[in-house]
N, C-alpha and C positions, 0 to 999 in steps of 0.2 A: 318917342319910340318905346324906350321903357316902360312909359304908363299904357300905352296899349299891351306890350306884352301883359302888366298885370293885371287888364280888366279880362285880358283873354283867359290867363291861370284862372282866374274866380271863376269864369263864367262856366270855364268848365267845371271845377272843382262843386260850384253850386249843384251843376246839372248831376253829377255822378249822388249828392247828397240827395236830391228829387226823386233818386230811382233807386236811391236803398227807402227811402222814405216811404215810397210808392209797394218795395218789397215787404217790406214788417205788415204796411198794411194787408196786404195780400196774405201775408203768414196767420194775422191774427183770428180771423175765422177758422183756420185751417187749427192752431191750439187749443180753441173752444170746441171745436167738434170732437175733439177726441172723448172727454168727459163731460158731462151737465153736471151743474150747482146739485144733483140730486143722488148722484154716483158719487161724489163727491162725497157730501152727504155720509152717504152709506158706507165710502170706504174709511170714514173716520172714528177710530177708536181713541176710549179715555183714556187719557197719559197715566191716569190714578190706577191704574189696575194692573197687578203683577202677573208674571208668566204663566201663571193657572190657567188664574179668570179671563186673562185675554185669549189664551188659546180655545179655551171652553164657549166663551163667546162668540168666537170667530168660526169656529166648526158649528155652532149655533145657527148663525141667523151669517153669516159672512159669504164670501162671493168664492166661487170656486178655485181661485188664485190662491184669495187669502187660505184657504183651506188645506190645499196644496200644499201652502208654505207652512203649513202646522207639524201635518204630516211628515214632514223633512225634518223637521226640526224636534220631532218626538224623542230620537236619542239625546239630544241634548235635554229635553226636561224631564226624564229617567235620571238622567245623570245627578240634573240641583234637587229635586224632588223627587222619590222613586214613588213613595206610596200616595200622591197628591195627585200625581200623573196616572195609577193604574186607578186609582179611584174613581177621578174624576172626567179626565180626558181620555183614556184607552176606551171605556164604552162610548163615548160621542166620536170616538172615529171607527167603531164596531158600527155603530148608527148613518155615520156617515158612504162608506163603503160601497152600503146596498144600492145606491143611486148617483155612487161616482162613475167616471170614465175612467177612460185605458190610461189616462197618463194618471192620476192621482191613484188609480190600484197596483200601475206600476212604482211611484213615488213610496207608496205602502207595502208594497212587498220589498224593495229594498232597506225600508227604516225596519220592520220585524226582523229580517236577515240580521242586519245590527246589533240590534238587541238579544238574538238569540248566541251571535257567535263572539260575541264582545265582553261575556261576561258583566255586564254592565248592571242588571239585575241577579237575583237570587233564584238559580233555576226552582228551587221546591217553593217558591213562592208565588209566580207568579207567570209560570210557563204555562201554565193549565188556559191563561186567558189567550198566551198571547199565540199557543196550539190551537185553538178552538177559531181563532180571525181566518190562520192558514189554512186550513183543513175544512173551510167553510166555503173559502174565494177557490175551491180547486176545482170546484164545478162551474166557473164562469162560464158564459156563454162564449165569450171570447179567446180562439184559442193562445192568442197571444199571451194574455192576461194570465190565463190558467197554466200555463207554462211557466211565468213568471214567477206564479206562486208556487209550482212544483219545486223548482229550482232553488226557493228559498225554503222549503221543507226539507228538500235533499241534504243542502248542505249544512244544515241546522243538524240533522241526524247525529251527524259526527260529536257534534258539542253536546248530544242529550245522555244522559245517563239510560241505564238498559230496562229500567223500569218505567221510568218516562214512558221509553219509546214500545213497550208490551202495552201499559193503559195506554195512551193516549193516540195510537197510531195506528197498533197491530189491531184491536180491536175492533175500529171503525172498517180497517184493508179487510175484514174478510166480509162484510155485507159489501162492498164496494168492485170487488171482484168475480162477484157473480154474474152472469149472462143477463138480467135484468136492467143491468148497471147502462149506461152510456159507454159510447166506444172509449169518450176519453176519459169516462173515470176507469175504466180495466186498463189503458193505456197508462194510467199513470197510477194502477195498482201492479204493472210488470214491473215500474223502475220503483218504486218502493219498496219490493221483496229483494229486487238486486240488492237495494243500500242497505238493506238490516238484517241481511243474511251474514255480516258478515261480523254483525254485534254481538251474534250472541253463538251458543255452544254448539257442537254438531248436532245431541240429541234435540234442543230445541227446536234448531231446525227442522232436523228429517220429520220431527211428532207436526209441527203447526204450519210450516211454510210449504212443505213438501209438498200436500195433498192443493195446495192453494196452485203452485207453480205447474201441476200436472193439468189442473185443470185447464189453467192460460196454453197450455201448450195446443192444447186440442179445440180453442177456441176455435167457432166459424167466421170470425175476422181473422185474412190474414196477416193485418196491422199488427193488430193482438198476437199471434203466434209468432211472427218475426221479432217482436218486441221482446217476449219473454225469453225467447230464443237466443237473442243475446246477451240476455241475464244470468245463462245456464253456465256460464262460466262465476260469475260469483258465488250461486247456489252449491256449485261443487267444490271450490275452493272452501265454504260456511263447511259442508258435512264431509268434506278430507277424503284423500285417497281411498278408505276403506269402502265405503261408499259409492263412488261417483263411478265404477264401475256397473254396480247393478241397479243405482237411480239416475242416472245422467246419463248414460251412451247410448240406452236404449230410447230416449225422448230424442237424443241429438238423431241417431241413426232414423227414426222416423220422420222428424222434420229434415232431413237432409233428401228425402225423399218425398216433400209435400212437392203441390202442382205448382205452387207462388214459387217465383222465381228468385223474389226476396227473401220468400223463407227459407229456400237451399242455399241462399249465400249466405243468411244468418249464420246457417247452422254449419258452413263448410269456415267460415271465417273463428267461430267458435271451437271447431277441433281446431284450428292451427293454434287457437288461444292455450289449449287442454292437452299437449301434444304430450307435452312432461307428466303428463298426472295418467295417460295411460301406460301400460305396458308394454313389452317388446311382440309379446303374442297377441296382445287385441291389434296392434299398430300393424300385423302381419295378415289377420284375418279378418280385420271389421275394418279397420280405417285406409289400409290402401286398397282394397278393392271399390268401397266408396268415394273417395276422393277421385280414382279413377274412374269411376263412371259422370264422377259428374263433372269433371274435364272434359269427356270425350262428346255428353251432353252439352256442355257450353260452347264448347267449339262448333259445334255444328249448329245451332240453334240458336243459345240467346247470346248475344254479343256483349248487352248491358251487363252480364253477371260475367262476361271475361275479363272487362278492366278491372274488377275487381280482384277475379281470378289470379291475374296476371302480375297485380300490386302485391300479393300474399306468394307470391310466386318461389321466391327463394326462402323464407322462413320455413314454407312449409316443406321442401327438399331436407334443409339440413333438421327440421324435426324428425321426418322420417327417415335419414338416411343411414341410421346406424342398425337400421330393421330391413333395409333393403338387400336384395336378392341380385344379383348382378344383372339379371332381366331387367328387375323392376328402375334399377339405375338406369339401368338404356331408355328405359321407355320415360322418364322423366325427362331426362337429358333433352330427348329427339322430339319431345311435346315443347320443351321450350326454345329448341332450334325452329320451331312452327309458330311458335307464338311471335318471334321476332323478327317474321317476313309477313305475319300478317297482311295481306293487302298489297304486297310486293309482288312475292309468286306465290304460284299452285306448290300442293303437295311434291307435284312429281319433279320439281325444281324450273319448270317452264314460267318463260315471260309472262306478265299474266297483263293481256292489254285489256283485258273487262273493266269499263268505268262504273265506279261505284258513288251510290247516293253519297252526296254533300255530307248528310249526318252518320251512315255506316264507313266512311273515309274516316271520321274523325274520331268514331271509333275506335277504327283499327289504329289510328296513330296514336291513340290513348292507349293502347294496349302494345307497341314497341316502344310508347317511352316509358312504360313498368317494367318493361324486360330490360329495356337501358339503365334505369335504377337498379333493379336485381343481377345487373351481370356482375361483379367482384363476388356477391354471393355462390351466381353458378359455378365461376373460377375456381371457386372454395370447393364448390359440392362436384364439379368432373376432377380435381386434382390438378392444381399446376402444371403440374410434368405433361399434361397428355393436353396442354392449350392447345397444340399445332395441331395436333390431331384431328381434336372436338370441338372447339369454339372458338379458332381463329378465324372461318369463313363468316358465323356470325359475328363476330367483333367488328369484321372489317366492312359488314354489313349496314350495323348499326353507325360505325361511324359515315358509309357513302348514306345515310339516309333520306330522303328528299327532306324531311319535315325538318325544321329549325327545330324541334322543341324535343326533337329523339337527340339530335346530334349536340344539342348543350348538355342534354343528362348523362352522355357518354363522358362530354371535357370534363363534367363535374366531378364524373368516379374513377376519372382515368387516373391519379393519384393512388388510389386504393389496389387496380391492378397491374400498375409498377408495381407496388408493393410485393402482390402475392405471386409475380412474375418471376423476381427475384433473378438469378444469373440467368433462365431466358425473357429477358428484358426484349432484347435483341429483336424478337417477335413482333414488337407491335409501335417499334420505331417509324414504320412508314406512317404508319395511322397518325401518331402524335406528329410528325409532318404537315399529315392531309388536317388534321383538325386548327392547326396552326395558318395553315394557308384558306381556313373555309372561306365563304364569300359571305356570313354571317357576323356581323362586329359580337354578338350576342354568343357565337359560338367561341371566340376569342376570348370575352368577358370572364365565360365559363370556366376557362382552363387557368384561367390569370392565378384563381382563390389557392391552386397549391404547384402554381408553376416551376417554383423553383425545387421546391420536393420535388418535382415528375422530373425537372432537367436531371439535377445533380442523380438521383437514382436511374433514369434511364443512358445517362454517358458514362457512371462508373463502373456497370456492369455490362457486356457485348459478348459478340462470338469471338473466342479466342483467347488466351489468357495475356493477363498486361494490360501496359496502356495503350498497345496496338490496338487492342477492339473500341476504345475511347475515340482514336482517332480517326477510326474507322465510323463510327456513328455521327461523328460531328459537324462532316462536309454536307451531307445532306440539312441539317438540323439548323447550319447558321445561316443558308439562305432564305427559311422558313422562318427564323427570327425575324431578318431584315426586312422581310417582306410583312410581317404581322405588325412590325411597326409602321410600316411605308401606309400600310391599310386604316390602323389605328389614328395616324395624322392628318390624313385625307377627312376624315371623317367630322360630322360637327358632335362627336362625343370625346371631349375632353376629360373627362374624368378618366375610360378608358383609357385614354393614351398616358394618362397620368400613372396609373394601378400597370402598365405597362414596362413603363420607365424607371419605376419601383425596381417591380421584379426583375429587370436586367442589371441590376446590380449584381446577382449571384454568377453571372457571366465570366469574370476569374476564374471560380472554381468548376466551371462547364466546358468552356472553349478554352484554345489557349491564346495565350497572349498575342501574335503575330494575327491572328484572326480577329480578334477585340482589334487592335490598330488600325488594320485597314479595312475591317467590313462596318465599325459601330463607331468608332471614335469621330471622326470625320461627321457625322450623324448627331451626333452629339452637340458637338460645334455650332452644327447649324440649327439645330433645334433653338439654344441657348441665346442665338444671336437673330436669328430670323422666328422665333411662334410667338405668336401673337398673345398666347396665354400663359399670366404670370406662374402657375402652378404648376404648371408643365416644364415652362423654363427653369424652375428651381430644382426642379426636379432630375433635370437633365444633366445638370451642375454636379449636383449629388451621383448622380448614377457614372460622371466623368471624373469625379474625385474618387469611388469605390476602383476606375479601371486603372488613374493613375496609382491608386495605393498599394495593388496590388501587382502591380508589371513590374517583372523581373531584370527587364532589361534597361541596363543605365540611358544607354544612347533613345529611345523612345520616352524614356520619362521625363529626359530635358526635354527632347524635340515637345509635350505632351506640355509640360511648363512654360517653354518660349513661347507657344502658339496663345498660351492663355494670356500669356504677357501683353502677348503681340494683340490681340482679338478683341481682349475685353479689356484687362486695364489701361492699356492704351488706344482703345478703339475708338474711332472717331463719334459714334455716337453715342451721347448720354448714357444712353439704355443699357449700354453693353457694359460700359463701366461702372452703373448700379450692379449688374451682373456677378459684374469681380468683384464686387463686398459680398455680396450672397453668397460666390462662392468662398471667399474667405471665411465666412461662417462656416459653412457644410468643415471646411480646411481644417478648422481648431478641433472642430470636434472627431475628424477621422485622426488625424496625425497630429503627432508629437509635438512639443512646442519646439523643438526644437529645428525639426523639419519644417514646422511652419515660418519659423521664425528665420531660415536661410533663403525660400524662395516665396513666399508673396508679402511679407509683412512690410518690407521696404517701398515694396510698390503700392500698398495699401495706404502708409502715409503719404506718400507722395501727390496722393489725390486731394492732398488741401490746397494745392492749386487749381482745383478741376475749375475752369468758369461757370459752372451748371450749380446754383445754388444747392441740388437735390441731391446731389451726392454729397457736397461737403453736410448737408443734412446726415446723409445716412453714416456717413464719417463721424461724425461726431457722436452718435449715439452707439456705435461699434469699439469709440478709444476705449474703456473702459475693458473689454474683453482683449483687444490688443494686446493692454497696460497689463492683462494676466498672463498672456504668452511669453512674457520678454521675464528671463531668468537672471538673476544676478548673483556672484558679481560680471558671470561672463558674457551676458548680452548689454554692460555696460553702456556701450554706445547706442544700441539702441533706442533706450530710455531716455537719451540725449536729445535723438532724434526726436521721439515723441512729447518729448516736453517742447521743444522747438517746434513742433506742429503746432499745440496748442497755444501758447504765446503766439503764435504768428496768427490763428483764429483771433484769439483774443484783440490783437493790436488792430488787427486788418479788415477782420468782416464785416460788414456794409448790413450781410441782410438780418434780420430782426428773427426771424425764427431761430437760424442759426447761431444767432450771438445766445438767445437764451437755453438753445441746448448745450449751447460751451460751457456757460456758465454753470449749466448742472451737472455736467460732467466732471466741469472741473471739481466739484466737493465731493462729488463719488469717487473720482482719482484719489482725493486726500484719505477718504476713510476708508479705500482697500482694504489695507495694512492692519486695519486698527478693527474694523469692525468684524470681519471674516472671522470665524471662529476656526481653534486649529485644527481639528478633528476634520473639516472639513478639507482643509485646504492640505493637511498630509493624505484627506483620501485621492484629492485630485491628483495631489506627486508622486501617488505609486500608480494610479492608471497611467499619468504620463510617461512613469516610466516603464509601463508594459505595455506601450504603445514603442516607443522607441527601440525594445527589445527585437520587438517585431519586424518594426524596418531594419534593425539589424540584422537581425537573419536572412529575409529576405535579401539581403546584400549577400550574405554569406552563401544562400544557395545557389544566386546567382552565380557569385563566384567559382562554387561547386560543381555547378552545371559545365560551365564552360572548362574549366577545367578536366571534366570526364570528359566532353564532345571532344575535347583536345587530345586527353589520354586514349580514347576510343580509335580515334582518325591514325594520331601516331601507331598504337598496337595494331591497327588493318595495314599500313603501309609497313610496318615491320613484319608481319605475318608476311603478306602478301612478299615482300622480297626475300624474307629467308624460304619462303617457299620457292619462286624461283631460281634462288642460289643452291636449294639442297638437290631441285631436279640437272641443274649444270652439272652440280661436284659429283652427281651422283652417272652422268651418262661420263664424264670425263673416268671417274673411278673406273668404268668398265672399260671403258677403250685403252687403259692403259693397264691393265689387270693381266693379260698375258702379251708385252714387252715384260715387265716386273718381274713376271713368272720367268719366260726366257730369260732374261738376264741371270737370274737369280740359279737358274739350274747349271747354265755354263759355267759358273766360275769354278773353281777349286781349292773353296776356300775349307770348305768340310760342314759337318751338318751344323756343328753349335753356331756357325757364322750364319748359315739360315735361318734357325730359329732365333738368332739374336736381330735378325734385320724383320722377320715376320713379325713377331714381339713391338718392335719398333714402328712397323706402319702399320697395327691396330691399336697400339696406345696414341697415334697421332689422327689417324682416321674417327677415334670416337668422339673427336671435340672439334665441329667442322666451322664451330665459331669465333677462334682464339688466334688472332691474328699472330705472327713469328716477324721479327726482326733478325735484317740481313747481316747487321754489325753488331761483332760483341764488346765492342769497342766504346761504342758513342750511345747519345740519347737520343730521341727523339721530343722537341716539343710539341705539344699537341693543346691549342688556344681552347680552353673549355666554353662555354654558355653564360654558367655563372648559374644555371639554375640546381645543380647538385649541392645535397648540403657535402659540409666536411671540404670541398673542393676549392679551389682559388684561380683566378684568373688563368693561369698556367697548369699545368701541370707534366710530371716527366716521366715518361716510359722506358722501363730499363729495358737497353737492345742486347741481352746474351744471346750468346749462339747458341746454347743449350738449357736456354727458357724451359722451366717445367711448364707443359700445354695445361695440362689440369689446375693448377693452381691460378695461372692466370683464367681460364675458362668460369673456373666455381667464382673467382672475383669482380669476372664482370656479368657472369649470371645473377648474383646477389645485389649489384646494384642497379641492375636493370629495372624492376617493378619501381626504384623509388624516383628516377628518372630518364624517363623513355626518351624524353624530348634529347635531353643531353646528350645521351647515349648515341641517337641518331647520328645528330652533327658531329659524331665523333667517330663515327662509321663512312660518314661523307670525309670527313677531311682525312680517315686512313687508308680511303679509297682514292683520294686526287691525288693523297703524297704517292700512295703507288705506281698512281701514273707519272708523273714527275721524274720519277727515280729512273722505270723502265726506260724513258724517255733520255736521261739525263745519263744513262749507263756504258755511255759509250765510251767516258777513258777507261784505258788498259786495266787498271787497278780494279780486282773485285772488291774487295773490303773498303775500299774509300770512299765508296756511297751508300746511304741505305737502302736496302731495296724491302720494302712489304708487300707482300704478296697474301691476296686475299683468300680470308682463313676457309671459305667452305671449298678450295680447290684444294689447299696440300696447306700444311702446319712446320712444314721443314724447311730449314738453311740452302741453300745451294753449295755440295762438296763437293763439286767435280769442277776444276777452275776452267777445264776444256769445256765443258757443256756453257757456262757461262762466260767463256770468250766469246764461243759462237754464236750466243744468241749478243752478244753485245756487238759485235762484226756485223750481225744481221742489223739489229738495231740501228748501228753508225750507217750501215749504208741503207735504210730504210730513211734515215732522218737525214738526209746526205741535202736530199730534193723535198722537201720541206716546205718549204716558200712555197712550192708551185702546186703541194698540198690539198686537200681539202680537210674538213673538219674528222669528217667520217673516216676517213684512210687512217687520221690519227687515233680511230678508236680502234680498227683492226690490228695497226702496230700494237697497240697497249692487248688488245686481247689475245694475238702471236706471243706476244712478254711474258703473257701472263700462263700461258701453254707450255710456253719454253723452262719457265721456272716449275709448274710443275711436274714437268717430266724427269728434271733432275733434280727434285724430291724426291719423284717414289725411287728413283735409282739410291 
């Protein structure tokens, strides 16, 4: 049975060998065809002949390849040979030229570019040959060709000296520029007058270029006039402002007015070039009256000359806007509120259902995505202040735009008019909404490049002042996140969701914390654990380590840490727990080693138990960075642990990759210490420790915060009751104001006994907050909080009968602000002892119990033992039936008590 298997291996293995056998043969006709013994032949040069004679040869009698390759290679024998080469090989590729093709004259006009801009040669030596090749090839028949050579005369200009370029250039340009010429030699006599207009002196110019460039303008090509026409801006910058007034506006103002529809955009594109170099009065009298006509012309007429129009749109606004007339501003303005409904609607703001050619469609949406480009500009040229006014109905325009490629140039510059928005931000929040929720990923893409600029600037400034208007902007904005991302995940562009995931990092400083929790965090999670794309998922890590680092609140940063615990380093699969290493990287580098080192590092080694070989893989390549979080000597035990990990790799591991990453870990472990230079590793101990600074604070404003929501809650509920106590003491005051009075007139005690009792109940009336004690006998304890400083568990209130009200009053006014909380509970427990007492006041004895009586009704003793018999008679027999009671009846005895004690006060 075995030797049949092995006749069967052979048998095949022969047959497989028959049919490569069978293939070479097949191939080898097919290697013969390519060349003959005779080509061959031919392509063969003598090894004995040096870089001269072989290139001389090979341009000789050689195949156009070889020839090719000469040509290429000419810089380089300039270089070993300069004069061997101009001698002998520069004329045989002057020879060869005349009867090469488009690729070896393109080959050739890139090696003279070379040579002229590389200084590699001696211009006065031998520029004369290698001007005379270019300036020969400019007349090819081919316009590709002749372009190519243009383009290396052009830029050769700059490298030539100003004599050079008078003989050898300017001489030949003016037989070349005359109407006899070839279209495309006067075509490439406009850009040569451009490029050396600006070599040489004003008078040069105006004397010898001048008369050349008048001529091109009034050519009857109008190739040729649009050509030169764009060169008029060199030509005037050559002969300087003195000048370009009385030779330049008057050629610009007549081609701006030719029938070519190319030459009026030459020439309108040219003033926006030139704006600076005119004047406030030509810009008043010559150029916006023309620019305005030939607006009003293109608008109506030629549509090809409005894209362009429409792209120069803002430049040429703020050239002219410092010469503008308040008219003339309106009527800019309200031409480019027209140009940015193009195709949308009519004039008179109606639907406009007319359908329009396929190519005049796409016109016009070439011409509102220039006005989408030029809007931040217009923002600039109508003013800020008057957006609402003037160009919020456009804004919101351009942003509903049907075309994808208006409303991505809006997301692109929407950055720019947050910016110029400034505190009316406010304005154009719905937009940044709608462009967030487009149904475009591409319009999403767009706004990505400065997302976080556009958040953080459009939620810190709103209507309103504070962080009111913040929060006020932010409800609408965070369900527009969520969904931008819901959209971006759907999607099969991951990169996008990635440049997404990024940018919601800055989401700390946009939204607040409670809203990150539960509208993003959750999102996060399941990004990390359920996408299928690695980049995404790291990313998510990262964008959940940015939300843990910055939440203020203790209880969410555990619950934010246990779930990670729970999710990923202990999650049942692999993948998740590769996860938690990923994120323990993203970890080190946002937080402290110190914070890192209390909540994931423990869990991080603990994964050298994982069964999944591929994580204790990534483990092992991780200890090393570990090994640098762990601080000594107080993360001693740590270190314990991690050598214990690695020992336990070392003893234990089975698989082969992983023993040899141990083993190189482990010698990278040794030379930490030793190799590290210090410079470095003290730079890393002070970012560490202003990283840790950081969470410290963030602890402390925590702390802060709650502390004022606490201080804030307490001062509303102390407001709010001393408001309702001042309006009680204050209806009480009047209802017993004339008893007081009566009492006070009957007696006959004589006037000073009146004014000494008047005196009396306005020095006690003016302090409605200082509570009086009924015994001057005893104390009162009163069990403190514990949160006043200076204070102790207890503390003892002195009960005189003739308490100064003021002094006690200014002493618990001054320690009010520094604890309100205290204060409260210390107002509650001198409010129950009151009740208590009234309650309790029923033996005969006045002085044997305390009674307090609350300070915003009366501030006085009780000195009539008869008025306090009888309310304690009352009392006894109020509290007689008790038991059979309700709660409520025992608070109208306490409030009768408390009526009864102030009525003999004010007596």
């Amino acid at each position: 049975m075995f030797v049949s298997k092995m006749t069967l291996n052979q048998s095949s293995l022969f047959g497989q060998v028959d049919d490569l056998q069978e293939l070479t043969f097949i191939e080898r006709p097919i290697r013969r065809s390519l060349k003959t013994a005779e080509e061959i032949e031919k392509l063969t040069v003598d090894e004995d002949l040096n870089d001269i004679e072989r290139a001389v040869y090979l341009l000789s009698s050689g195949q156009d390849v070889q020839r090719a390759s000469v040509i290429i290679n000419l810089p380089n024998l300039v270089r070993q040979n300069p004069a061997e080469t101009f001698r002998r090989v520069v004329p045989k590729v002057r020879e060869v030229l005349h009867v090469a093709g488009a690729d070896m004259q393109l080959a050739a006009a890139g090696s003279f570019l070379t040579l002229l801009q590389d200084d590699i040669v001696l211009i006065q030596t031998h520029t004369h040959s290698i001007l005379q090749i270019v300036l020969l090839n400019l007349d090819h028949r081919d316009a590709v060709v002749s372009n190519a050579w243009l383009e290396t005369l052009l830029s050769a200009i700059d490298a030539l000296p100003k004599e050079t370029i008078r003989q050898e250039i300017l001489s030949p340009l003016v037989s070349k520029a005359q109407l006899s010429q070839s279209l495309q030699a006067r075509l490439a006599s406009c850009r040569i007058l451009g490029k050396v207009a600006c070599k040489f002196e004003s008078p040069i110019v105006k004397k010898d270029l001048l008369p050349l460039v008048r001529s091109l303008c009034q050519d009857v090509e109008y190739e040729v006039r649009s050509c030169m026409c764009r060169q008029l801006e060199n030509i005037a910058r050559g002969i300087g402002l003195d000048h370009t007034k009385a030779a330049v506006l008057p050629e610009l103002v007549e081609l701006a007015r030719d029938e070519g529809s190319t030459v009026r955009l030459a020439a309108f594109d040219t003033i926006i070039n030139l704006l600076e170099m005119f004047d406030s009065d030509d810009r008043t009298r010559v150029i916006f009256p023309l620019v305005k006509t030939f607006c009003e012309k293109c608008f109506k007429a030629d549509e090809a000359v409005l894209a362009s129009l429409s792209f120069q749109y803002g430049k040429l606004c703020h050239g002219l806007s410092a010469s503008f007339t308040e008219e003339q501003h309106l009527w800019f303005l309200e031409f480019y509120k027209k140009l940015c409904v193009l195709g949308l609607q009519h004039e008179n703001g109606h639907s406009d259902n007319q359908v329009y050619p396929l190519e005049l469609e796409s016109k016009y949406a070439l011409v509102r995505h220039n006005c989408a480009y030029n809007f931040p500009a217009m923002v600039l040229f109508a003013d800020p202040n008057h957006f609402l006014t003037e160009l919020y109905p456009t804004f919101s325009s351009l942003c509903h735009d049907p075309e994808i490629t208006v409303r991505r140039t809006v997301a692109e510059g929407f950055h720019e008019v947050v910016k110029l928005l400034g505190p009316n931000v406010h304005f154009i929040h719905k937009e940044l909404v709608v462009l967030l929720q487009d149904d475009s990923l591409e319009v999403l893409d767009a706004l990505l490049s400065h997302l976080q600029e556009t958040l953080e600037l459009a939620t810190s400034r709103g209507e309103g002042p504070g962080p009111e208007s913040k929060q006020a902007n932010v409800p609408d904005l965070v369900p527009a996140l969520a969904a931008a991302e819901q959209k971006a995940a759907l999607s099969l562009r991951w990169r996008v969701h990635e440049r997404l995931l990024q940018r919601y990092a800055c989401l700390p400083r946009v939204v607040s914390a409670d809203q990150i929790y539960f509208r993003f965090l959750q999102r996060m999670f399941a990004i990390v654990t359920t996408n299928n794309v690695l980049p995404v998922q790291r990313e998510a890590a990262r964008t959940l380590c940015m939300f843990l680092r910055y939440n203020r609140k203790q209880e969410q940063r555990q619950e934010i840490i246990g779930k990670v615990l729970q999710e990923l380093a202990q999650g049942r699969s692999y993948w998740n727990r590769l996860r938690y290493l990923d994120l323990c990287e993203i970890a080190m580098e946002l937080f402290s080693k110190a914070y890192f080192c209390k909540h994931f590092l423990i869990q991080a080694l603990e994964l050298v138990n994982d069964p999944v070989a591929n994580v204790r893989y990534k483990l092992c390549h991780m200890l090393p960075r570990l090994r640098s979080t762990i601080r000594l000597p107080a993360d001693k035990h740590l270190l314990q642990q991690l050598e214990f990990c690695v020992r336990k790799l070392l003893c234990r591991e089975k698989d082969k990759d992983v023993v040899a990453t141990v083993r190189k870990t482990v010698l990278e472990l040794d030379k930490m210490d030793i190799t590290e230079p210090y410079h470095k590793r003290h730079e890393r101990d002070l970012l560490d420790q202003k990283k840790e600074k950081e969470e410290t604070l963030l602890l402390e404003m925590e702390q802060l915060e709650r502390q004022q929501s606490e201080a804030k809650l307490t001062s509303e509920k102390h407001t709010e009751k001393k408001r309702r106590d001042s309006k009680t003491g204050l209806s009480g005051t009047k209802g017993l104001s004339g008893s007081t009075s009566g009492a006070t007139l009957s007696t006959s005690s004589g006037k000073e006994l009146r004014k000494a009792k008047l005196a009396r109940s306005r020095s006690l009336s003016s302090h409605p907050t200082t509570p009086k004690m009924a015994n001057p006998d005893k104390t009162l304890k009163v069990k403190d909080s514990g949160s006043c400083p200076g204070k102790g568990k207890n503390s003892m209130l002195p009960m005189n009968g003739h308490l100064n009200t003021s002094s006690v009053t200014s002493s618990i006014t001054s320690s009010l602000p520094v604890c309100v909380a205290a204060d409260e509970a210390l107002r509650s427990h001198h409010f129950s002892v009151a009740a208590a007492s009234s309650v309790l006041s029923q033996t005969p004895s006045a002085s044997s119990m305390p009674v307090l009586i609350r300070s915003n009704t009366t501030n006085t003793l009780v000195d009539h033992p008869h008025q306090h018999q009888h309310r304690s008679s009352t009392l006894d027999h109020r509290t007689t039936n008790g038991g059979k009671d309700t709660q409520s009846r025992k608070l109208s005895i306490q409030r009768k008590s408390n009526s009864f004690g102030m009525q003999s006060g004010r007596e």
